[in-house]
C-alpha positions, 0 to 999 in steps of 0.5 A: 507542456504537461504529459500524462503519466496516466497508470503508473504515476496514478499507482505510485501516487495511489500508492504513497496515499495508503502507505501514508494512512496505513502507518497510523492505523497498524497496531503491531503491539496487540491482536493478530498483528502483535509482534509482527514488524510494522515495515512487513504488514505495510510491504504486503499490503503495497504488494497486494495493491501494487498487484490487482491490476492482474485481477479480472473485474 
């Protein structure tokens, strides 16, 4: 029988999903993100996403 995780499987899904699509588009060779390391942006983004369920709609 399949059980629901329901929330936070849709989060680590969710957030494996923007994890994925973020890699490609973080250009860390020019711009404001120039020499800034790759692995850092993707963790404040992961922080940032992980995080708003705190925030009121």
């Amino acid at each position: 029988m399949l059980v629901s995780k329901g929330a936070p499987a849709f989060r680590s899904h969710f957030l494996e999903f923007v994890i994925e699509e973020l890699e490609g588009e973080v250009d860390i060779t020019k711009g404001k993100n120039q020499g800034l390391s790759k692995d850092l942006i993707l963790k404040f983004f992961i922080a940032a996403i992980g995080n708003s369920n705190s925030v009121d709609y």
